[in-house]
C-alpha positions in Angstrom: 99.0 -43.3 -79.7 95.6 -45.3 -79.3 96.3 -46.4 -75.7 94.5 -48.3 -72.7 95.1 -49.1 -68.8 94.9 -53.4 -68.6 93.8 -54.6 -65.5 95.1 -58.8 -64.6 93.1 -59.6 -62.0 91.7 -63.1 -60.0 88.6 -63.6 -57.8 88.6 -67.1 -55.5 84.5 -67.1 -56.1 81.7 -64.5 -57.2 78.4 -64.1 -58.5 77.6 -61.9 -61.5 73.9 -62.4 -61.6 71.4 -62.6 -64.0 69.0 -59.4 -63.7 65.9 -62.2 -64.5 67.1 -65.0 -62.2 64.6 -65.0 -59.3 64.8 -68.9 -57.6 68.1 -69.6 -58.8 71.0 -66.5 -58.7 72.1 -67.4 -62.2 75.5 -65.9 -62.6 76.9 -64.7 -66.5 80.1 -66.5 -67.2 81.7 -62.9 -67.0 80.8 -60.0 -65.3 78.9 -57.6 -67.5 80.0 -54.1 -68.3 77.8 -52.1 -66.1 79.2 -54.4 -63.5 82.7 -53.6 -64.2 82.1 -49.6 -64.6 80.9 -50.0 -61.1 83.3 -51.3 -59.9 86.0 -49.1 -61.5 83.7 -45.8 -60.2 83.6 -47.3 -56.7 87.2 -47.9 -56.2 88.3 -44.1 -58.0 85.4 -42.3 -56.1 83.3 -41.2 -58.7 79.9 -39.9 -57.4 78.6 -39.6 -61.1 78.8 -41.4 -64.4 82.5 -41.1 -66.4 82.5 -42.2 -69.9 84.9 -44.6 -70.6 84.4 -47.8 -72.9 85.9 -51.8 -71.8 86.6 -54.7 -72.7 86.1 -58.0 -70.9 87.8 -61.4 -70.8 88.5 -64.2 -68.7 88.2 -67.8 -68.0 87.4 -70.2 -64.6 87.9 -73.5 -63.1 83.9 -74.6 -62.5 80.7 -73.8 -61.7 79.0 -74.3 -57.9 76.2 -74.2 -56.3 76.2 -72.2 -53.2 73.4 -72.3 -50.3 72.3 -69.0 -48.0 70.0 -67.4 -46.1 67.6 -64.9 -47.8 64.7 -62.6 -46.3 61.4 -62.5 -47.7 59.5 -59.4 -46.6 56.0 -58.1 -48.0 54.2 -60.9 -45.8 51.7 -59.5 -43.8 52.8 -60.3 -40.4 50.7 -63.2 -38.3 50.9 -63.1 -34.3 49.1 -66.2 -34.2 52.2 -68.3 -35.4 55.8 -68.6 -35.2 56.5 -68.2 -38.9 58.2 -65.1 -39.1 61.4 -64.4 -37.5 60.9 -60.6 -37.3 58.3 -57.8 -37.5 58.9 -54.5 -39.3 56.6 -51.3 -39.6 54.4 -51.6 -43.0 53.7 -47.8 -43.0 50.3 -48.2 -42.2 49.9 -48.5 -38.9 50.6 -52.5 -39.3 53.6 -54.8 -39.6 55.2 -57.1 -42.2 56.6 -60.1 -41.8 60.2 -61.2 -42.2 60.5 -64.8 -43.2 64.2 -66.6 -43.2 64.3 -68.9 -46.4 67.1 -70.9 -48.2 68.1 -69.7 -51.5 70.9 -70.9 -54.2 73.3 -69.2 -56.0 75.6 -70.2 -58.8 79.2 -69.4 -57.9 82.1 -69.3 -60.3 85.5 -70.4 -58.8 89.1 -70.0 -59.5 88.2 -66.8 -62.2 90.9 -65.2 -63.9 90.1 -61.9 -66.0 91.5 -59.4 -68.2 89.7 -55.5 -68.4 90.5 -53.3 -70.5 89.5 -49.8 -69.5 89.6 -46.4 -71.8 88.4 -43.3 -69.9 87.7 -40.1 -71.1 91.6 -38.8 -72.0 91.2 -36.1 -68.8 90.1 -39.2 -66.6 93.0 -41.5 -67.6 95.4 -40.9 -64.9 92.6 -40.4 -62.3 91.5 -43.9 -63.1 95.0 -44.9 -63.8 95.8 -43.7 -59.7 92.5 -45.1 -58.7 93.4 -48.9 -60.1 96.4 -48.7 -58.3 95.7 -47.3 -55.1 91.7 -48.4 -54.2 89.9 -46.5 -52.1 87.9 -49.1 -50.9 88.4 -52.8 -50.8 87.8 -54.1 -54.6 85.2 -56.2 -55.3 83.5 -57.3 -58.5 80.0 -58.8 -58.7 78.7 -59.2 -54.8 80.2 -56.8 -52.4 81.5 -59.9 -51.0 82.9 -61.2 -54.2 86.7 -60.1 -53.6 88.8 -58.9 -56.4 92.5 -59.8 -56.6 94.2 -56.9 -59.0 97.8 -58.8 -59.9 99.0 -56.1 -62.6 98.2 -52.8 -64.1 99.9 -51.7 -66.9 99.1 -49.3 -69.8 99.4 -51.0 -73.6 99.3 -49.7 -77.1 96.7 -50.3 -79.8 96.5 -51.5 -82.9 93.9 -52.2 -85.8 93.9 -56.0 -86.8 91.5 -58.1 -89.0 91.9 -61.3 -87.6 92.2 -62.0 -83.8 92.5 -65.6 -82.0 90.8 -65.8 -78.5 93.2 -66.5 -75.7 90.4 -66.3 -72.8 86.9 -66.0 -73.1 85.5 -62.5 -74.2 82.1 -60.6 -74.5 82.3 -59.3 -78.4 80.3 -56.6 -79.4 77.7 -57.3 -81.9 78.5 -53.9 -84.1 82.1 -55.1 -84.6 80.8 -58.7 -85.8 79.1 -57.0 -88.8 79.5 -58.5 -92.0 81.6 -61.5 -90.2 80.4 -65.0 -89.9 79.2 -65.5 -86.6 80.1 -69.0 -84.8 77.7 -71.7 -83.9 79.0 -72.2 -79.9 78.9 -68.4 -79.0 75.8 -66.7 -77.1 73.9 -63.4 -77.5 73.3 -61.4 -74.6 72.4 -57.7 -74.1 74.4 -56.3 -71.6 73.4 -53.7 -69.5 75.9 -51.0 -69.2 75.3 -47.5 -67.9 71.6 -46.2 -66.8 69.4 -42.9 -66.8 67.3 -42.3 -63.9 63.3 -42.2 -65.2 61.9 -39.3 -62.9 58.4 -40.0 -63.7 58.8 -43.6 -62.9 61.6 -43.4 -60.4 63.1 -46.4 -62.0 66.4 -46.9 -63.5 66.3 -47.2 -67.6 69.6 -49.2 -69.1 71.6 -48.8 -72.1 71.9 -52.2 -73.4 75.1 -53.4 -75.2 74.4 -56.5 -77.7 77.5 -58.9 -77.5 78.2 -62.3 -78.3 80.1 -64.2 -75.5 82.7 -66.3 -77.1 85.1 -69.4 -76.2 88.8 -69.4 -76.3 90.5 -70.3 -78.7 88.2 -69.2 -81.3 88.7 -67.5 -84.8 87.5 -64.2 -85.5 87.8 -63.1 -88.9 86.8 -59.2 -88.7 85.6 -57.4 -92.0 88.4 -55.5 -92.4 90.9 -54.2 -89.8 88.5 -52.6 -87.1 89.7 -55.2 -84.5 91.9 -54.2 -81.9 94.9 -56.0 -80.5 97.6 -55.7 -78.1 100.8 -54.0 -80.0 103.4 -56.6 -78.0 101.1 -59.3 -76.6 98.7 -59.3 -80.0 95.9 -60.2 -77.2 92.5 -58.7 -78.3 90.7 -56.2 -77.1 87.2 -55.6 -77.6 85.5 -52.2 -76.6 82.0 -51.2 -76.0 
């Protein structure tokens, strides 16, 4: 039995920034999958990276701008004015200045999402108990940005070649091969997991390519390599 753990869940607010957005903290219309792996590891307790592929989904009320307080450091720091709010060690015998400015973030409200998750088939009840019974708070974007879970339940799979969208949905590219793609969707690439670069010391993603699609669009795969809900027909779209 092809089989996955759904997740119905709501979020008043929350942020799931764009890693170029420096002025502005753009937010993608969903959260993206490294985004939601996090936050699946976080509330099961992994301390290193479990494969598992999902699927995202969801809709909201509106878009806001929001208004905070952000601290810009890296300024060296000037005793002759009252500019900075606070003095750290540079690590060279100096300081740097912290200076209090305003920045702006976009800030979905009233979200409502569907994950699908499909660990590793030794994982599945571990992140089966972990859905249900959080060891932390849950949170999805910001660590501020709460996370409502209103129903877990596991659902069967099965292959279909034509799927209408009842929320909005991040489609893989690879599955969109040899079918039209529409006009109103948009191409992102979609960080996912990450390798740490010694020699750099940096972080180096896997990207996913996906198209982010509208409700209540049409998609006519190339055969059945869809997925679907067995009862609820809903689509499910894995990467």
């Amino acid at each position: 039995m092809d089989k996955c753990i759904r997740i119905d869940c709501y979020q008043s607010s929350a942020n799931y920034k764009k890693p170029m957005s420096v002025e502005i903290g753009e937010s993608y219309r969903l959260p993206p999958y490294s985004t939601v792996i996090g936050f699946i590891h976080n509330i099961c307790g992994f301390s290193k990276y479990h494969p598992m592929q999902v699927s995202i989904q969801g809709d909201y009320i509106t878009v806001i701008s929001d208004m905070f307080y952000r601290n810009l450091m890296g300024i060296p720091y000037d005793f002759l004015t009252d500019r900075h709010y606070y003095k750290v060690p540079d690590g060279k015998g100096g300081f740097d200045g912290v200076t209090r400015a305003l920045g702006y973030n976009e800030l979905l409200i009233g979200i409502n999402l569907v994950l699908h998750i499909k660990p590793e088939e030794k994982d599945f009840e571990t992140v089966l108990n972990g859905i249900n019974n959080p060891r932390i708070y849950p949170s999805l974007g910001r660590y501020e940005d709460l996370l409502r879970i209103d129903k877990v339940s596991i659902v069967e799979l099965e292959p279909a070649e034509h799927i209408n969208l009842k929320y909005d949905a991040y489609i893989p590219e690879d599955l969109l091969k040899g079918s039209e793609i529409a006009s109103n969707c948009t191409r992102f690439a979609l960080n996912k997991v990450y390798k740490i670069d010694k020699k750099r010391d940096c972080r180096v993603w896997e990207k996913v390519k996906a198209f982010h699609y509208v409700k209540g669009s049409n998609i006519l795969f190339d055969g059945p390599i869809g997925l679907v809900e067995k009862q609820s027909k809903l689509g499910v779209f894995f990467a």
